[in-house]
N, C-alpha and C positions, 0 to 999 in steps of 0.2 A: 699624832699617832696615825699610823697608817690604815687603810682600809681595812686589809682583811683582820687586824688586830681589833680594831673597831666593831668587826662581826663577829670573832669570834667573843669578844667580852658579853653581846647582846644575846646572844646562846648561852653561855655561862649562867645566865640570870634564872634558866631552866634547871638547871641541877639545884635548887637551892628550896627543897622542903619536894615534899611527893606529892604534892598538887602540883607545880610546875609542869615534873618528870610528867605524869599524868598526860598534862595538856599537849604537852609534847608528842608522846605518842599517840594521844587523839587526833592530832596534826597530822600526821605520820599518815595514820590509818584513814584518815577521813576520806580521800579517795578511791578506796574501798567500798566506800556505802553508794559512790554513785556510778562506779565505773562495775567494779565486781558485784556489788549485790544488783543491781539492774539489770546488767548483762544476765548473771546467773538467773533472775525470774525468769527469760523470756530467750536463755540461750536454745535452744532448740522446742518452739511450740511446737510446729509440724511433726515432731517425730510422738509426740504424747495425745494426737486427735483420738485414740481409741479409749480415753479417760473424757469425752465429749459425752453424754447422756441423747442419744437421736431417737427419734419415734419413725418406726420403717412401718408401713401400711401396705398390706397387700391385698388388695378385694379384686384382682383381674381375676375372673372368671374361667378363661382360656378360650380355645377355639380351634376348630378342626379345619385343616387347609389339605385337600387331596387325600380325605381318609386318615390321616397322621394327625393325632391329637399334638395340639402347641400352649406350652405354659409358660412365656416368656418374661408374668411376673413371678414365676419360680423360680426360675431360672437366675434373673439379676438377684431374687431372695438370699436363695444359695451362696451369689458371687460375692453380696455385701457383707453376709454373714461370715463367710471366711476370709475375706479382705482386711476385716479389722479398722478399717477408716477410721468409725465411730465406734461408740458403742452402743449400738444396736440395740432396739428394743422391740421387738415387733411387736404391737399393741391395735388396738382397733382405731375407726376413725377415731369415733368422739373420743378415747381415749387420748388419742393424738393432740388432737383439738386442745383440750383439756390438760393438757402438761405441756404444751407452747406456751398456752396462756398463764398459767401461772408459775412456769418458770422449771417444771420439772425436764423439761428436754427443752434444747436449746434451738430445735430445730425439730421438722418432722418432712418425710417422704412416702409420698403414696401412690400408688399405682394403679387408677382407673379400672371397675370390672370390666370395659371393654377393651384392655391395652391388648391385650394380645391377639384379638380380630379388627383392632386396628392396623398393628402393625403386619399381622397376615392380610391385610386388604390392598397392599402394595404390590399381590400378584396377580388381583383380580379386578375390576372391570371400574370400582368407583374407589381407587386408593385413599385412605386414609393416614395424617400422623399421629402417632402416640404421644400422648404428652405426659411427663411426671411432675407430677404435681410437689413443688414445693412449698414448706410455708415456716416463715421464720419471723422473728418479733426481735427486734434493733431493741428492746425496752432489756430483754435479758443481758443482751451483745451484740454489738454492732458488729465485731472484726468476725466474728464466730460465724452470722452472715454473709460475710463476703468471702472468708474461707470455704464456706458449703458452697457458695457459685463458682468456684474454681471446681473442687470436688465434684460436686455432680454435674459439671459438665464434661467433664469425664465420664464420668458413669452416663448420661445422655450419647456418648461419641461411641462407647462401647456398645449400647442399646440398636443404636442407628446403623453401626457396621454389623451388627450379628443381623438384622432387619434387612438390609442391604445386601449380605453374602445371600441369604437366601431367594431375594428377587433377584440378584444376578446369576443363580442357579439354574433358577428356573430360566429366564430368559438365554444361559446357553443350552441347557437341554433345548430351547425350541430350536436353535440353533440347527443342534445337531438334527432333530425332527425335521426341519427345514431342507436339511442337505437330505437324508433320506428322500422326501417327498419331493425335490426338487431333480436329484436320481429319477425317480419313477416316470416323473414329468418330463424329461429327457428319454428315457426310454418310452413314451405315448408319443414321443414329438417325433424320435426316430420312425416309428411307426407309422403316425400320423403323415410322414414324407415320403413313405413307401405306399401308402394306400391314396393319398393324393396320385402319386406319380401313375399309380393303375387309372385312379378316376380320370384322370388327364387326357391319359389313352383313351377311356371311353368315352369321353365326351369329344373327343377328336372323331372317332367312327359314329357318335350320335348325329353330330352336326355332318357328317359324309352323307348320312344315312338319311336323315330330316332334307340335306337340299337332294337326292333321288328322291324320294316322299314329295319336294314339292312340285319337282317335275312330272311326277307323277301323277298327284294331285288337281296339277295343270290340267294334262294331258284329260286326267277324269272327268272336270268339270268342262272341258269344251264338248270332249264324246257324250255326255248326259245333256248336254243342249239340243246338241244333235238328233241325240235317242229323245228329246220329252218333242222335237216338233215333225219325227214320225210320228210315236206315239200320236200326237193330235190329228194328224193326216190316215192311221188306221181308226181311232175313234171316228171320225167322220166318215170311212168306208162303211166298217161295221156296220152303222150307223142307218147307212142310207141301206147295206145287205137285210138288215133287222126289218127295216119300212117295206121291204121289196116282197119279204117271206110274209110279212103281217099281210101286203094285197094280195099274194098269192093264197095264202090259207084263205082269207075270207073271200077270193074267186070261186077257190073251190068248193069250200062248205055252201057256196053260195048255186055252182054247178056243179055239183056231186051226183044231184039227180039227174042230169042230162047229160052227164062228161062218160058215163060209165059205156057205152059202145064206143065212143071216143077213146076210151080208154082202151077198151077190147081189142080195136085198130089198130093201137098205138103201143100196146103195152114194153111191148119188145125195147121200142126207143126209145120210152120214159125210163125203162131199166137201166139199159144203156147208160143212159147220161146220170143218172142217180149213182149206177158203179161210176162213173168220171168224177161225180162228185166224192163219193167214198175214197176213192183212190189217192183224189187229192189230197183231201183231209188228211187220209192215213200219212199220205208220203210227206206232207208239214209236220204231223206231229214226229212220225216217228226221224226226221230229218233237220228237226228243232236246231238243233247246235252245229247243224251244217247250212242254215238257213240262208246263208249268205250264197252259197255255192248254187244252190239247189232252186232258188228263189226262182231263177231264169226256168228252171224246169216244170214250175209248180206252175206261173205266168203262163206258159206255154199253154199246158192242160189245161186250163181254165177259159183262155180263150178257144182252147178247140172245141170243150163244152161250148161256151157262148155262140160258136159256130155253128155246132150240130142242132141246139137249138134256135138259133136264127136259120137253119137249114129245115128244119123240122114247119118251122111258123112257115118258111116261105114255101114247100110242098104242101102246106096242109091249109096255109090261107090263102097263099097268096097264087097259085097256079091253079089249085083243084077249085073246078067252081062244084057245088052241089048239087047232087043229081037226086038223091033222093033225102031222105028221111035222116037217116043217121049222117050222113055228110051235114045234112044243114047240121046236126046237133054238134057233129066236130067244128063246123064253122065260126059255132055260137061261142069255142071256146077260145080264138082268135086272137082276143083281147087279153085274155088269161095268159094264153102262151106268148102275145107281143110282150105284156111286163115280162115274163120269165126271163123271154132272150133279154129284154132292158138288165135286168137283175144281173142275167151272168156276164154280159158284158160289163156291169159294175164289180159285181166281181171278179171279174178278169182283172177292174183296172188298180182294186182295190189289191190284189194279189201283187200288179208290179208295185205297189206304192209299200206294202208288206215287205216284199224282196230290200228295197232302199230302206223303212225302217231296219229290220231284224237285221238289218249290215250292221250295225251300231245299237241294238239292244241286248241286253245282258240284264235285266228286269224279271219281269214279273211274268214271266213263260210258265212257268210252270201250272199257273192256274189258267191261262189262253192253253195247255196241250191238253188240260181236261177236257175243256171245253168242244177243240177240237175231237175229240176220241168219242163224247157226246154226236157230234155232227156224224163222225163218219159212221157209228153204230146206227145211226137212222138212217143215213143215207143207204146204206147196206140192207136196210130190213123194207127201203123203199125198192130197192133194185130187187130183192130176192119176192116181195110181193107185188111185182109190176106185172107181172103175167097174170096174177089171179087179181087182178085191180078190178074187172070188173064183178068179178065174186067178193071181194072182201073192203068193197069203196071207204066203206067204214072203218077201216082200219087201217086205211089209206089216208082216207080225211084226218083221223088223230094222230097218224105219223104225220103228216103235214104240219097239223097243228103242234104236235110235237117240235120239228125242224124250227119251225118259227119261232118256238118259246127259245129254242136252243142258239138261234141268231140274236135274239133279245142278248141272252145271257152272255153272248160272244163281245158284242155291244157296250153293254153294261162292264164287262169285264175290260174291252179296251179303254172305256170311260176313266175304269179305277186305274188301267195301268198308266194313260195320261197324267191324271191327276200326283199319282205317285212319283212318275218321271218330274212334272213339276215341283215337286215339291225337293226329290232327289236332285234337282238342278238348283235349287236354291242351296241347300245341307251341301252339293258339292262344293259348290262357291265359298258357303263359311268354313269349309275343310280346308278347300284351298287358302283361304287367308289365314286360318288357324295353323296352318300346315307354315303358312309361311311365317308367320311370328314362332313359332316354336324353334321353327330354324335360325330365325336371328336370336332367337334366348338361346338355343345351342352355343352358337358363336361367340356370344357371351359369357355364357357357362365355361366355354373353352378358353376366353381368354381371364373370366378371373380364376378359374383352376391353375392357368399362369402362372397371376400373381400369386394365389395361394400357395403351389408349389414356391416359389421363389421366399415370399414369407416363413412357408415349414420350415424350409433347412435354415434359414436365419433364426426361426424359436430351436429349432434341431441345435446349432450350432451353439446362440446364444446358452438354453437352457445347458448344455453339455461344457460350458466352459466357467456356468454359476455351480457347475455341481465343485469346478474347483475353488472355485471361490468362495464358496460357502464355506465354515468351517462347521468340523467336528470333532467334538470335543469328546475324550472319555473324563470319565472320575475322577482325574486324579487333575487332570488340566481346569476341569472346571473349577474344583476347589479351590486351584492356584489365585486363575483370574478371578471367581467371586470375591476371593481375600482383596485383591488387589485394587476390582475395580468398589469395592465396600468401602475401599480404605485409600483411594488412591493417590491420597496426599496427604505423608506422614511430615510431621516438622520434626528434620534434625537439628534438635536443639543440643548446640557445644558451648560451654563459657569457657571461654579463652583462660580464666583464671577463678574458677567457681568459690565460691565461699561454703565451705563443708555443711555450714547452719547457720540458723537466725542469727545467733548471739556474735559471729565472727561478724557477717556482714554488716554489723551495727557497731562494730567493738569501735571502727576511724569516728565512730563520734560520738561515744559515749566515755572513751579516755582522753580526748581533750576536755572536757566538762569538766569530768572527777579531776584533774589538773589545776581548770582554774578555779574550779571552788576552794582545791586545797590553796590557792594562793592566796585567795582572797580570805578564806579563815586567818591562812598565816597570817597578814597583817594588820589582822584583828588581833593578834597577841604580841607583835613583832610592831615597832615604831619602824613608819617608811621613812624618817629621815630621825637620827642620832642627835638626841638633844646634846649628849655633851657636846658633840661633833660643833654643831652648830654656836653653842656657846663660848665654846675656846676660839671658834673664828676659821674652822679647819675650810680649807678648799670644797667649793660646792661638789668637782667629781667625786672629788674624796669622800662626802657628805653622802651621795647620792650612791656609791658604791657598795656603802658603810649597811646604807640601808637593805639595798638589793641582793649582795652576798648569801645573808642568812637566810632567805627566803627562798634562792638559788638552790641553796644546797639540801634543804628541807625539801625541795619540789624533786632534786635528785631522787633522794631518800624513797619519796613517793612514790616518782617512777618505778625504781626497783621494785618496792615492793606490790607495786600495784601487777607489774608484767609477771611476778611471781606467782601471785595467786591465780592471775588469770591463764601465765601456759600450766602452769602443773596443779591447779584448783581445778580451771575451769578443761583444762584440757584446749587452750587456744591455740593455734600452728602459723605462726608467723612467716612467708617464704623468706621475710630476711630480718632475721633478729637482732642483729647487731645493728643492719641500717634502721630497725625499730626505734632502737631504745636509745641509739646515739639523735637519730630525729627527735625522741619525745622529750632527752633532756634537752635539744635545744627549745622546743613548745616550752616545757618550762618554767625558764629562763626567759622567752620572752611574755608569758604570761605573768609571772613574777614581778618583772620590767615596768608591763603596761598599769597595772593594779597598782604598784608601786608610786607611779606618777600621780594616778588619779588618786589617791589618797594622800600624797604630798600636795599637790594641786590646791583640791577642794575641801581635803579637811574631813570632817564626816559627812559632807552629802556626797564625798566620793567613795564613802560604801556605797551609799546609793546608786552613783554611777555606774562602778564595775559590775552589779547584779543588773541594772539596765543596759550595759553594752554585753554580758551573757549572755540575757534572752536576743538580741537582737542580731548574737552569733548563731545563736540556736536555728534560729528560724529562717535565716537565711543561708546557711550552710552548706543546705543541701543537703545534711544527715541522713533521712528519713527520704522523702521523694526528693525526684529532682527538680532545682531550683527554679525550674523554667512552667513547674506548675506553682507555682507560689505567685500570688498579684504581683503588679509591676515595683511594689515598695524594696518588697527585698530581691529583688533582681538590679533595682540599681543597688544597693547597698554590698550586695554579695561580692565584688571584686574589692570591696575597699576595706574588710576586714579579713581576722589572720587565719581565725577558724576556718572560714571559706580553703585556704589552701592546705590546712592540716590535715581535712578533712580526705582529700585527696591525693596527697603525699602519702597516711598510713594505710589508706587501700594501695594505690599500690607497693607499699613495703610487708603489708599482712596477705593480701593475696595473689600480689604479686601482676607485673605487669613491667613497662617502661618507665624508667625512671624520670622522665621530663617532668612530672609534677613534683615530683620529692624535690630534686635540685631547685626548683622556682619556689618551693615552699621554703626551705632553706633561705635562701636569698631573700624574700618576703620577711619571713621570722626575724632575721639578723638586719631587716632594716628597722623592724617594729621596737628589737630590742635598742638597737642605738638610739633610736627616735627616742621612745620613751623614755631613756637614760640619761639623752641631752638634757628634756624636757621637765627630768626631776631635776639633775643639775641648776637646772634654771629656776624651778623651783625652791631648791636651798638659799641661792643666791637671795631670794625674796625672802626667807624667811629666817635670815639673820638680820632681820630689820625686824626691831619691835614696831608694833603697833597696839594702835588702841582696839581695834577685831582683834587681834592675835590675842589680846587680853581677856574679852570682850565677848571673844564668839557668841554668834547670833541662834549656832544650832551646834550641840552636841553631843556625840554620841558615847 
């Protein structure tokens, strides 16, 4: 009897009472419970998170940044609340606390009373981060945890960019502030280039002006040399004039009482010479500022005085001898009048030595022309009472005495103008070298006003070309760039061939499963190898066909109806349906195949087997993560079984991509199937031979 007549009698055996029928369509369906009802629990989690139970906590406080109140855990409050994520519960801490822990919320987020003077401290001097606090418990749910760290770091990424827009706000307003004030600074700098360029000029006429100053200065301090060693040359005439008037006064207080017929004699030419004296006087003071000119004239007069009285002494001493009375008593005055003439011939020599000072004084005159105006007032009251001298001696002797104090004073006063001139000779000298450092600072001054000029228009220039390089930004720019520089690295994420939801991205390995479990049920009701088959002696292919047919076609069956429920149940979108479902009847088939063998093979511990090479497709697969985080066991095992390429083949036939994996899967599958077909063949072979195990079995199920 031939194969498929062989299977189709092993099918037949099911229509024969409504328990069979039954089993048969449990058969059928059984695929269902692990391909559609599995899929169906967890076909799209993500889109039902707002049937999640969360505990939102908002205790931020707020905080005022620039006058403008900031509530930014109102704000994400608001965001979360109408976003829908979760569902939301906004409750207090411990509340929080207290429904993690025992399981009422699955999760909780809370939001620090200082979050939002934290995150406003990013525009102020000590920046701070905001932190949100979460807190979740792996005892309720694990995945639901690691879901919320996807989640709210997003919500974290929105927090950060709204934080972020506003310190890069504020940072282009300074911006624009900057260029304003960088403006102004360009316009002081121009300025400051225009008023260097004047100080430039002045300090170019200061240092002109400072080296005349120290020529002149020169010039001062050698003329004050000059002037302090007259001055000392009239102090020491004065001096000796002072000493000359001191012996004449006390000659005369001393001969007053005997000089007065002498005088009587004489009066006429004591007047005389007292106008010489007054005259002189007057004509020094009043000729003060012409003294240079005048000097030779004054010299003149003084020695003609000195004359008249060396003319006077030698007629009155030295020629007249005495003949009576009053002669001797003029006689006695000899001495008196020899100091006089000594005196006016000092001061004659003292006048030329005056003439050579006052060439070169410019001092202290004006208290010596007092002085003078003193002299010549006496002198004048001595000339106009020379005639009544011997009537009014006594008035005579106190003019005297008077002249004398007046020579003192003349003395005294040339002492202080030396003194002065000295000290003026010193103060010139520090003027002069003051004079001359000032002029090399000039020089200085002039050349770094130079530099400085040459620096202004470099800040001139510089500042005037930051004003365009600065930017400024209005409103609507800034906006732009805060978004941008807040956010300045968006990920465009594209999948080349996306999976709409959970349940699709899982579907490449969750329908090979439900697959080979329906196989492996099948032949738990279904003999992998055809006793009669075996018994009449029939060909092991034949045997081994006999077996694998009905299981084939059951698995078809499966397929159908498993792609059924899932595109128009579950709403699955295959990009290529036919190459689906033509692929999964070959899966199968070769699942079918392989179960087939191992339970011709080993008998009942090759149920066992086919549920431990399941798991060991499971998990190596690659379903779920990919294979390369799995330890190194099932990374070597992963190319050596068949799930491994199915897995890979229906992603891209469901969501589409290059067909290289489908075709290698194919090619894989249809070698599994052959393999396994030989290898139950071969197992017929063996099992038309009785034995005593075949009798005997050691284990069965």
């Amino acid at each position: 009897m031939r194969s498929p007549k062989l299977a189709a009698l092993e099918l037949r055996r099911f229509g024969r009472g409504k328990l069979p029928v039954a089993a048969l369509i449990a058969l059928l369906l059984l695929p269902l419970l692990y391909g559609a009802l599995y899929l169906c629990s967890f076909w799209d989690p993500y889109g039902r998170l707002d049937k999640i139970p969360v505990a939102l906590v908002n205790n931020d406080k707020g905080a005022t940044v620039a006058g403008k109140r900031v509530a930014v855990g109102d704000e994400i409050t608001g965001e979360l609340l109408d976003s829908k994520t979760f569902e939301w519960h906004e409750v207090s801490s411990a509340e929080a606390h207290k429904g993690v822990e025992n399981g009422t919320f699955y999760l909780s987020l809370t939001m620090p009373s200082d979050f939002s003077e934290r995150i406003a401290s990013s525009s102020g001097d000590s920046p701070e981060t905001g932190a949100l606090q979460v807190r979740t418990n792996d005892a309720n749910n694990y995945i639901v945890g690691q879901i919320s760290r996807s989640v709210f770091s997003e919500v974290r990424t929105a927090a950060s960019t709204n934080a972020s827009r506003t310190f890069y706000d504020r940072i282009f307003i300074s911006f624009s502030d900057l260029h304003d004030a960088t403006a102004k600074a360009a316009e002081g700098a121009d300025d400051l280039k225009g008023g260097i360029g004047k100080a430039k000029k002045g300090s170019q006429d200061l240092a002109d002006g400072l080296k005349s100053a120290k020529n002149g200065s020169s010039n001062l301090a050698g003329g004050i040399v000059k002037l302090d060693k007259g001055a000392g040359d009239l102090e020491s005439g004065s001096r000796q004039v002072a000493n000359g008037t001191q012996a004449l006064a006390d000659k005369v207080n001393g001969a007053a009482s005997h000089v007065r017929p002498f005088l009587k004699d004489n009066g006429e030419s004591i007047g005389d010479t007292a106008r010489l004296v007054a005259d002189s006087a007057q004509t020094v003071r009043d000729n003060l500022d012409r003294l240079v000119e005048e000097a030779p004239t004054a010299s003149t007069a003084a020695r003609t005085a000195s004359n008249d009285l060396a003319e006077v002494y030698r007629t009155t001493c030295t020629e007249q001898q005495p003949a009576d009375a009053a002669d001797a008593s003029a006689a006695s005055a000899c001495p008196s009048l020899k100091r006089a003439k000594t005196a006016a011939a000092d001061v004659a020599k003292v006048a030329d030595d005056v003439d050579v000072l006052v060439t070169n004084e410019n001092g202290k005159l004006k208290k010596l022309r007092s002085q003078l105006t003193t002299l010549q007032r006496q002198a004048d009251d001595l000339a106009k009472s020379a005639p009544r001298l011997d009537e009014d001696l006594k008035s005579a002797v106190e003019k005297v005495d008077a002249l004398n104090t007046g020579a003192h004073k003349v003395a005294k006063g040339a002492n202080e103008l030396h003194t002065g001139l000295t000290t003026a000779r010193t103060g010139s000298a520090d003027l002069d070298t003051g004079v001359g450092d000032l002029k090399k600072g000039a020089t200085d001054l002039d050349s770094g006003l130079i530099r400085l000029g040459d620096g202004s228009t470099s800040l001139a220039q510089g500042l005037n070309d930051g004003v365009g390089m600065i930017p400024d930004y209005d409103e609507k720019d800034r906006e732009a760039r805060s978004q941008v520089m807040a956010d300045p690295v968006q990920l465009a994420s594209k999948s080349l061939h996306a999976a709409p939801n959970y349940g699709t991205g899982f579907a490449p390995y969750f329908i090979p499963l439900s697959l080979w479990v329906g196989a492996m049920v099948a032949y738990m009701l279904i003999q992998p190898l055809n006793r009669r088959a075996l018994a009449a002696g029939a060909s092991a292919w034949r045997i081994a066909f006999a077996g694998w047919l009905p299981v084939a076609a059951i698995g078809l069956l499966q397929v159908a109806a498993l792609i059924s429920v899932l595109h128009w149940g579950l709403g699955l979108e295959m990009a290529r349906a036919a190459g689906t479902i033509g692929f999964l009847a070959l899966v199968t088939c070769c699942f079918a195949a392989i179960v087939q063998w191992l339970n011709a093979q080993f008998g009942a511990a090759g149920r066992i087997l086919v549920l431990a090479v399941l798991m060991l497709q499971l998990t190596s697969a690659g379903g779920t993560y990919p294979v390369q985080t799995s330890p190194g066991f099932f990374n070597a095992i992963h190319p050596y079984l068949p799930m491994s390429y199915i897995v890979d083949g229906l992603r891209r036939l469901i969501t589409g991509g290059g067909l290289g994996p489908v075709w290698q899967g194919s090619a894989v599958l249809l070698a599994f199937t052959a393999g396994a077909l030989a290898l139950t063949a071969f197992a017929a072979r063996r099992k038309q031979v009785w034995t005593l195990d075949r009798l005997h079995p050691e284990l069965s199920l």
